[in-house]
C-alpha positions in Angstrom: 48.5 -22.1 -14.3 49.7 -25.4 -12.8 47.8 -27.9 -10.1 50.4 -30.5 -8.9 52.3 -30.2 -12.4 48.9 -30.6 -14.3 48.1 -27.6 -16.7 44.8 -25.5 -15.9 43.4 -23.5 -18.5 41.5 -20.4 -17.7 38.5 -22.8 -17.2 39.7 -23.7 -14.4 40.9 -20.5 -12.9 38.5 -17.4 -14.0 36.8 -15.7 -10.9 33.3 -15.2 -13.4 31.9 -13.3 -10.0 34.3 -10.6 -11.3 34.7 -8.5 -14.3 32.4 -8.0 -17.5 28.9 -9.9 -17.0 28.6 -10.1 -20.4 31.9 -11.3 -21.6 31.8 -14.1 -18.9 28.3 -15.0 -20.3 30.0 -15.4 -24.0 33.2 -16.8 -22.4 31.0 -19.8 -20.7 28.4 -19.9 -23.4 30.1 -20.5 -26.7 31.6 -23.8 -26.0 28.1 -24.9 -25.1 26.5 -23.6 -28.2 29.2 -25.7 -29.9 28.4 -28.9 -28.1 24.8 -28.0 -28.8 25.5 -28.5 -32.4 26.8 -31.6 -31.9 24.1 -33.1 -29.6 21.3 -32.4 -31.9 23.0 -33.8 -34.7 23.0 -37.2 -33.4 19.0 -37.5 -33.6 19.2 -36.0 -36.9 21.9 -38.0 -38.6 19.6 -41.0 -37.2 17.0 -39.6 -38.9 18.4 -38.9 -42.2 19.6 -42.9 -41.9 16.0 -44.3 -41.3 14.4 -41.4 -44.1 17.2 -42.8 -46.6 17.2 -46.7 -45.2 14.1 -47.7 -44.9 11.8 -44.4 -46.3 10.0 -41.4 -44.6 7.3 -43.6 -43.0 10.3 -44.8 -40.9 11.1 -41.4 -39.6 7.9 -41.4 -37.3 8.6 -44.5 -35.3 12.1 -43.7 -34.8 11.1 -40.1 -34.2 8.8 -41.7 -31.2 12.1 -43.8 -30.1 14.0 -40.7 -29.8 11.4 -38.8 -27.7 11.3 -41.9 -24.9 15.3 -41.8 -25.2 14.9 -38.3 -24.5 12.3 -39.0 -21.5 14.7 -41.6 -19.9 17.2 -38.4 -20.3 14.9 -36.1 -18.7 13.7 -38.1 -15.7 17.5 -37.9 -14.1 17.6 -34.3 -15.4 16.6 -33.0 -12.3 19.6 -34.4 -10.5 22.0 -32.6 -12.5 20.3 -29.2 -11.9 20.5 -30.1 -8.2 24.4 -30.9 -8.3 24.5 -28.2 -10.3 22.5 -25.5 -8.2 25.3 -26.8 -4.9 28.3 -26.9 -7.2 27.3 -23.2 -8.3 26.7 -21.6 -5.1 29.9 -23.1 -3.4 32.3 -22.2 -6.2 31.2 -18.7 -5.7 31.9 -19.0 -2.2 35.2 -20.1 -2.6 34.4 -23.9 -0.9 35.9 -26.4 -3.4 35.9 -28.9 -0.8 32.0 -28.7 -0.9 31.6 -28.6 -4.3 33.6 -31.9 -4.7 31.4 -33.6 -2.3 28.4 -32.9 -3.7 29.9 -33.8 -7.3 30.3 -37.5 -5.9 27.0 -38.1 -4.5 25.3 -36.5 -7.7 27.5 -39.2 -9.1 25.8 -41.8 -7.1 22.7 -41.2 -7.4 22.9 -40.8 -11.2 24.7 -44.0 -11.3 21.6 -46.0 -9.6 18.8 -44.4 -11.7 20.4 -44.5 -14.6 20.7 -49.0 -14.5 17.1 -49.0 -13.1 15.9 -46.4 -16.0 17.7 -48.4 -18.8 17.2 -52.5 -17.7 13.2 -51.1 -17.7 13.2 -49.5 -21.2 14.9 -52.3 -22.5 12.7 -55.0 -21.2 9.6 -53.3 -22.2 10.3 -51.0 -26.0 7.9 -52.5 -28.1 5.2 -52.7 -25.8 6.1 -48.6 -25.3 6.1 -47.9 -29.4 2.6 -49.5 -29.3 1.2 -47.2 -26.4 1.5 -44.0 -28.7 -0.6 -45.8 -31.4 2.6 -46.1 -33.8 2.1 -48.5 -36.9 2.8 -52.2 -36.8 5.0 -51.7 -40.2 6.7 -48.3 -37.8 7.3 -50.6 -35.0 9.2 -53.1 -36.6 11.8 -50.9 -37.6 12.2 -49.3 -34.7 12.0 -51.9 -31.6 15.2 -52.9 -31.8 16.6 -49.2 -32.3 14.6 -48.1 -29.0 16.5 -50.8 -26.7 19.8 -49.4 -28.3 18.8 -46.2 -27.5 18.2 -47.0 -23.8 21.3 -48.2 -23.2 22.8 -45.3 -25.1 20.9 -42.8 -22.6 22.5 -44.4 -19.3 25.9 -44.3 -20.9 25.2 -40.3 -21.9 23.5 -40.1 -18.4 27.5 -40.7 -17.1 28.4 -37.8 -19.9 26.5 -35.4 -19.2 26.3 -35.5 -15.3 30.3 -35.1 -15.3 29.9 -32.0 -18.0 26.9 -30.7 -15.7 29.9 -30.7 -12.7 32.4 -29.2 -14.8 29.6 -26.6 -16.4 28.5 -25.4 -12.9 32.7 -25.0 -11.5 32.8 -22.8 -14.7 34.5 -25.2 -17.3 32.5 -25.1 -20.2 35.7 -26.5 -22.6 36.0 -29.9 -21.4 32.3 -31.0 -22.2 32.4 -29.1 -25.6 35.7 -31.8 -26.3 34.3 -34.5 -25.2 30.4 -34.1 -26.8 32.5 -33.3 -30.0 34.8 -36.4 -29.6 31.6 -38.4 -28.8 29.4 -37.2 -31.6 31.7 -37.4 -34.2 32.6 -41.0 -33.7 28.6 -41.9 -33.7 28.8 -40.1 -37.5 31.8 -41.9 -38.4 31.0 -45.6 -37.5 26.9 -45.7 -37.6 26.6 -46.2 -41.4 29.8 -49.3 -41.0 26.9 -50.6 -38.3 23.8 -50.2 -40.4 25.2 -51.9 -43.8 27.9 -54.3 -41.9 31.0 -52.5 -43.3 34.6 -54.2 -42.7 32.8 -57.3 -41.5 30.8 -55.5 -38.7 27.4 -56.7 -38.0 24.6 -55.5 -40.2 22.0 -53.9 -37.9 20.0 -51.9 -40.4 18.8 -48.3 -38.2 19.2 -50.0 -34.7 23.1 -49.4 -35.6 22.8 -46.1 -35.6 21.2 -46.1 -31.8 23.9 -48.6 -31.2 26.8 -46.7 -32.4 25.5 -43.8 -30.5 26.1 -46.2 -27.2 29.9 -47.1 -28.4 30.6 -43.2 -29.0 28.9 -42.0 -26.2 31.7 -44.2 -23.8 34.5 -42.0 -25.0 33.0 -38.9 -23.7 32.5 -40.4 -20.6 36.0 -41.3 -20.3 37.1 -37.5 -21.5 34.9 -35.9 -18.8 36.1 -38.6 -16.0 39.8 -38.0 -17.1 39.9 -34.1 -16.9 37.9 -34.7 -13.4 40.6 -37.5 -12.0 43.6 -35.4 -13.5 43.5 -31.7 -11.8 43.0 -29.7 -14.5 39.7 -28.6 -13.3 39.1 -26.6 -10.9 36.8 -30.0 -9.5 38.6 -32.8 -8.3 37.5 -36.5 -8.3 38.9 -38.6 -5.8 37.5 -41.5 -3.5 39.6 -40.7 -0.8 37.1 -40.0 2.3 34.4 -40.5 0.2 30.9 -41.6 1.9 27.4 -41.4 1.4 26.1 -38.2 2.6 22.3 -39.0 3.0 21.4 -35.3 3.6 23.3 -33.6 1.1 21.5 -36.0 -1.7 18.4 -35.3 0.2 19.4 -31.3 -0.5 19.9 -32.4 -4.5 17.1 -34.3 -4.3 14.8 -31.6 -3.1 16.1 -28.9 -5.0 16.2 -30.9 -8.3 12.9 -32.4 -7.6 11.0 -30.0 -9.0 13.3 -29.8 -12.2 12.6 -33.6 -12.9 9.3 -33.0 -12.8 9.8 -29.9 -15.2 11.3 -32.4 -17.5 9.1 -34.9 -17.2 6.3 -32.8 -17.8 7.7 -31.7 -20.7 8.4 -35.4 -21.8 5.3 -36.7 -21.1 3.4 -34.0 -22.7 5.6 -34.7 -26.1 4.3 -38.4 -26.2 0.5 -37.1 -25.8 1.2 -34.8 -28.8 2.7 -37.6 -30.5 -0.7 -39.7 -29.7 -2.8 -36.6 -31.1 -0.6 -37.2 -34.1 -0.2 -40.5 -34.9 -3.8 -41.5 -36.1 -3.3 -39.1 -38.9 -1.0 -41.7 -40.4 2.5 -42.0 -40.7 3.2 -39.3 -43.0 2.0 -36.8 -40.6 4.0 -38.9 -37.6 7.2 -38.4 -39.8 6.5 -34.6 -40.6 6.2 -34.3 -36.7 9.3 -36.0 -35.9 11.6 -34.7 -38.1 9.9 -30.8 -37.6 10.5 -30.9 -34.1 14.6 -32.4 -34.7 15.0 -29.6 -37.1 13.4 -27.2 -34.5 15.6 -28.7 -31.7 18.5 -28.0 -34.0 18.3 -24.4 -33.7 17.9 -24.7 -30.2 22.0 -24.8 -30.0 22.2 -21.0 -28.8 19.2 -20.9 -26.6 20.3 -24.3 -24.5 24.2 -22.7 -24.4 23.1 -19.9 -23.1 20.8 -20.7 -20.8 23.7 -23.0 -19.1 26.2 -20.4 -18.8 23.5 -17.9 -17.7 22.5 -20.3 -15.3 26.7 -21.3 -13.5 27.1 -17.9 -13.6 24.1 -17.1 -11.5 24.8 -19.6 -8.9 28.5 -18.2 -8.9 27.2 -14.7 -8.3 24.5 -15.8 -5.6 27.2 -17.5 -3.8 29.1 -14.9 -3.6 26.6 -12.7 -2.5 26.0 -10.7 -6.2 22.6 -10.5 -7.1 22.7 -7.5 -9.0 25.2 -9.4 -11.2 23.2 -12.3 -10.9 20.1 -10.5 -12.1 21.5 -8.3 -15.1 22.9 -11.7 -16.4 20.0 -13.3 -17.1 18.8 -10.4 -18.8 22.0 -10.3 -21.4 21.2 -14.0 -21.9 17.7 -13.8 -22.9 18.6 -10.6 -25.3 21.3 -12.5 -27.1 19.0 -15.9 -27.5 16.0 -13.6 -28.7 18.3 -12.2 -31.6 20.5 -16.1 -32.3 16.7 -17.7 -32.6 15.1 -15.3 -34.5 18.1 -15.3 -37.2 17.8 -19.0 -37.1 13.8 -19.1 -37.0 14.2 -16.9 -40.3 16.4 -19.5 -42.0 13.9 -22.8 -41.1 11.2 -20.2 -42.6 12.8 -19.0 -45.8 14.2 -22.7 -47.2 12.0 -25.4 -45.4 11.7 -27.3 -48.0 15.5 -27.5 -48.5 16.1 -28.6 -45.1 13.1 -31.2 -45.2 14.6 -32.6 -48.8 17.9 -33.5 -47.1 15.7 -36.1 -45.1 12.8 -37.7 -48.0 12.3 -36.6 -51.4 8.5 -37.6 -51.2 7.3 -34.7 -52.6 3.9 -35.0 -50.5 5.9 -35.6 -47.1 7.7 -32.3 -47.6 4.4 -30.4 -49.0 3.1 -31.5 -45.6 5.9 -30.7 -43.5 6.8 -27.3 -44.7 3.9 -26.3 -42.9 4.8 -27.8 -39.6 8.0 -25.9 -39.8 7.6 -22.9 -40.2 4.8 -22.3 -37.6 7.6 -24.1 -35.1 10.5 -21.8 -36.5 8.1 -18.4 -35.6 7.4 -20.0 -31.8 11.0 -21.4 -31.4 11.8 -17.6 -30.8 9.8 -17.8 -27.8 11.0 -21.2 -26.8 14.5 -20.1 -26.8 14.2 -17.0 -24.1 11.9 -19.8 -22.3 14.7 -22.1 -21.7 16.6 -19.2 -21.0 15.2 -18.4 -18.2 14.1 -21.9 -16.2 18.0 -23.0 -16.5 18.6 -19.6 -14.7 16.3 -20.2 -12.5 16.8 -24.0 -11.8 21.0 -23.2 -11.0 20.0 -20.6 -8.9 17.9 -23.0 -7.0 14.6 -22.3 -7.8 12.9 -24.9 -9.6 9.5 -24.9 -8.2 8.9 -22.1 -10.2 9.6 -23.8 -13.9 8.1 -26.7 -12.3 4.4 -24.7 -12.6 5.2 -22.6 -15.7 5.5 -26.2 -17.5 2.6 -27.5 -15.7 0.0 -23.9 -16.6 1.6 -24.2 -20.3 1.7 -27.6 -21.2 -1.1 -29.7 -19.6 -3.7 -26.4 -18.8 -3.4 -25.0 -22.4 -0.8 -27.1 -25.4 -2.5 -30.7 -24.9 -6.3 -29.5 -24.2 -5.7 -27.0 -27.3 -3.8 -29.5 -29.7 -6.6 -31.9 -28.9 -9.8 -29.2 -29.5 -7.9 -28.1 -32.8 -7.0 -31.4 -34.3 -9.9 -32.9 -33.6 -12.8 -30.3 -33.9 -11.4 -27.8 -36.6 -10.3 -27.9 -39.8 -6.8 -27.9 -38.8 -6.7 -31.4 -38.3 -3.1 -32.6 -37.6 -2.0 -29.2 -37.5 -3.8 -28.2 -34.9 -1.3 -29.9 -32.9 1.7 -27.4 -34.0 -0.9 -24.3 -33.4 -0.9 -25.5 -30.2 2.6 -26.3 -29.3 2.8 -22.4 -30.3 0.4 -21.1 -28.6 2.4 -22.7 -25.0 5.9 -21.6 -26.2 4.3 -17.9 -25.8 2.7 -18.3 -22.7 5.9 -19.8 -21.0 7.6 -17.2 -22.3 5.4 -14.2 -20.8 4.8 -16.2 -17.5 8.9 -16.7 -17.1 9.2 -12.9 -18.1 6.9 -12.1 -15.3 8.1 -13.9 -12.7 11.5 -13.0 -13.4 10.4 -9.7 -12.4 9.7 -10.4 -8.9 13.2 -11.3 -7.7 11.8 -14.5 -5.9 14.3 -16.7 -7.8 17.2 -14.6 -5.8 16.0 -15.9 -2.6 16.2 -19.4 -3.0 18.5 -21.3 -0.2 20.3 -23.6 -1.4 24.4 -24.6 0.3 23.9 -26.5 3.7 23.9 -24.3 6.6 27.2 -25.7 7.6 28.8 -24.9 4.4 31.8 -21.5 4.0 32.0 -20.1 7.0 29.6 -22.0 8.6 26.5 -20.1 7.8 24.9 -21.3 4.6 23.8 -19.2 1.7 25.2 -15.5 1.9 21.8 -13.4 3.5 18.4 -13.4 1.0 18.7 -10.5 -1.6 16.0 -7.9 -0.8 12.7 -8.3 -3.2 12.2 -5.6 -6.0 14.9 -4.0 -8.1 
């Protein structure tokens, strides 16, 4: 199909508010599991580059860098989801014009966060290593690579808020292209960076953060392209375009909550990494690089929970709860089964998948350990994330907002404290813990997916469609 002689895939053109649930889950979720892969390997290529560069007691402090790259990331999360919760509801009710609107003010507000997020963390990265109690000897290798990676974040900020658009209209392709375009030029140019290849600058690990910066402009440009071009069923175009204060109030609001999910969640990872570090750095590095290897096998969960979560916006908007309902179910299934098989994998060969990173036969003794107690809870983790992107696109992120509150600061950081400090545990204690709240999220999420509240969220303008907002509330129970 053709838009002004531009060709549309089917991207741009399926009605997923029609037909087989299931297949429009797979049809929307594989190309995300795909660019899954490729986002997690960035962290761990940088990871195997400090291991191998400088040794494992490296991994740690750029480990720490990584998770306050990752907080920068997840404090303008919450924009996305609220983009993402409008953009969903008013494809489904067939109001492009809406839908492009609200695409440009996410855009704006993304675009004035993200300069103020990145000129603070680079003015202030050592002082931020040092707050988390990492090593003078860890610090030194890694301040420089932190202020590379805060500029990275607000140039992946651009990335991902134009894939977020795209994801919600139903396109799913174009960010898988343009994460795979960006990630594999960060493989292909970081090691010319870190030994000064072809004349280039030697930069030891901060040029792997800084080749992650150079790549991440390309996807950018990709995502931006497809947008500006008409091949999406979005458009991107300045004409008539103004601020709307109360429609970025609206994404403010709704994705309030879901910043605060993710900051909760980043926060709460830097007090575990405090709990950590005065074990030493060995125990710091078995952390850091458990938790990447964990993240790694989060590729199915975090696909799948985006599909699940455009195509229950799509349905809500166009008045399909049922459909909206028996998706999320499908989606959680399927992610049970992908992170079990990979759980199974992390707990059969840990010691392979640790080797690939330090041959320090101590570090990996240690780490094993780690790993496998975080492959058995990632099962849980992965129907978790499951079902707060559902719920966040269908505009209910108060709700994830308190299941990561009840999980994380009630019980993982009072229980990773009482068990590293006042058991025999010690450092593992920590990874007990971190367990221990993957489980509880997931039960809480299971039960509150029960009640149908989630399918009652408002979330279009009242002057949106037809005029009258939302279609009508979906009556409670089944």
């Amino acid at each position: 199909m053709r838009r002004g002689g531009t060709r549309r895939s089917a991207y741009a053109t399926r009605d997923l508010t029609t037909g087989d649930a299931r297949r429009n889950l797979w049809f929307l979720a594989w190309p995300q599991m795909v660019a899954g892969l490729f986002n997690a390997s960035d962290q761990i290529v940088d990871i195997f580059w400090a291991g191998r560069v400088a040794g494992f007691g490296a991994i740690g402090g750029i480990g720490v860098a990584q998770a306050y790259g990752q907080l920068i990331m997840m404090a303008r999360m919450g924009l996305d989801v609220g983009m993402q919760a409008v953009i969903a509801r008013a494809v489904g009710a067939r109001d492009i014009a809406l839908a492009n609107h609200a695409m440009l003010q996410a855009f704006t507000l993304t675009a004035l966060l993200s300069v103020a997020l990145t000129a603070l963390g680079v003015a202030f990265a050592p002082l931020l290593l040092r707050l988390v109690g990492v090593s003078e000897a860890a610090t030194a290798v890694a301040a420089s690579y932190l202020q590379y990676q805060f500029v990275s974040a607000g140039v992946q900020s651009f990335r991902q808020t134009t894939g977020a658009a795209l994801q919600a209209s139903g396109d799913s392709l174009t960010p898988m292209k343009s994460t795979i375009a960006s990630r594999v030029l960060h493989l292909v140019i970081t090691p010319f960076l870190i030994f000064g290849w072809l004349g280039l600058p030697e930069m030891g690990i901060a040029g792997a953060a800084a080749a992650n910066a150079a790549a991440q402009v390309v996807g950018v440009v990709w995502n931006f392209q497809v947008l500006a071009s008409g091949s999406s069923r979005l458009r991107l175009s300045l004409r008539g375009y103004r601020l709307d204060f109360p429609l970025m109030g609206r994404i403010i609001r709704i994705g309030g909550p879901a910043t605060a999910t993710q900051m909760e969640r980043g926060v709460s990872e830097m007090a575990l990494i405090r709990l950590v570090s005065p074990f030493g750095d060995a125990a710091l590095a078995a952390y850091a690089l458990t938790r990447r290897l964990e993240r790694l096998t989060n590729i199915g969960s975090q696909g799948m929970g985006r599909a699940s979560g455009a195509l229950v916006g799509q349905n809500l908007g166009a008045g399909q709860p049922e459909r909206a309902r028996s998706t999320v179910k499908w989606a959680v299934g399927y992610v049970l089964v992908i992170r079990g098989f990979a759980g199974a994998l992390l707990i059969a060969f840990p010691a392979f998948f640790i080797g690939l990173f330090s041959g320090d036969l101590a570090f990996i003794a240690a780490a094993v350990v780690w790993l496998r107690i975080q492959a058995v809870s990632g099962v849980f983790l992965g129907g978790g994330q499951v079902f707060q992107q559902s719920f966040n696109v269908a505009g209910d992120t108060l709700a994830p907002m308190l299941v990561t509150f009840l999980s994380m600061w009630l019980l993982e950081i009072p229980l990773a404290f009482a068990l590293s400090r006042w058991t025999p545990l010690a450092e593992l204690g920590v990874a007990v813990a971190i367990a221990a709240a993957m489980v509880a999220r997931f039960a809480l999420y299971g039960g509150y997916y029960f009640t149908d509240r989630w399918l009652r969220a408002r979330v279009l303008p009242r002057s949106a469609s037809d005029g009258g907002g939302d279609p009508p509330e979906a009556p409670a129970g089944r």
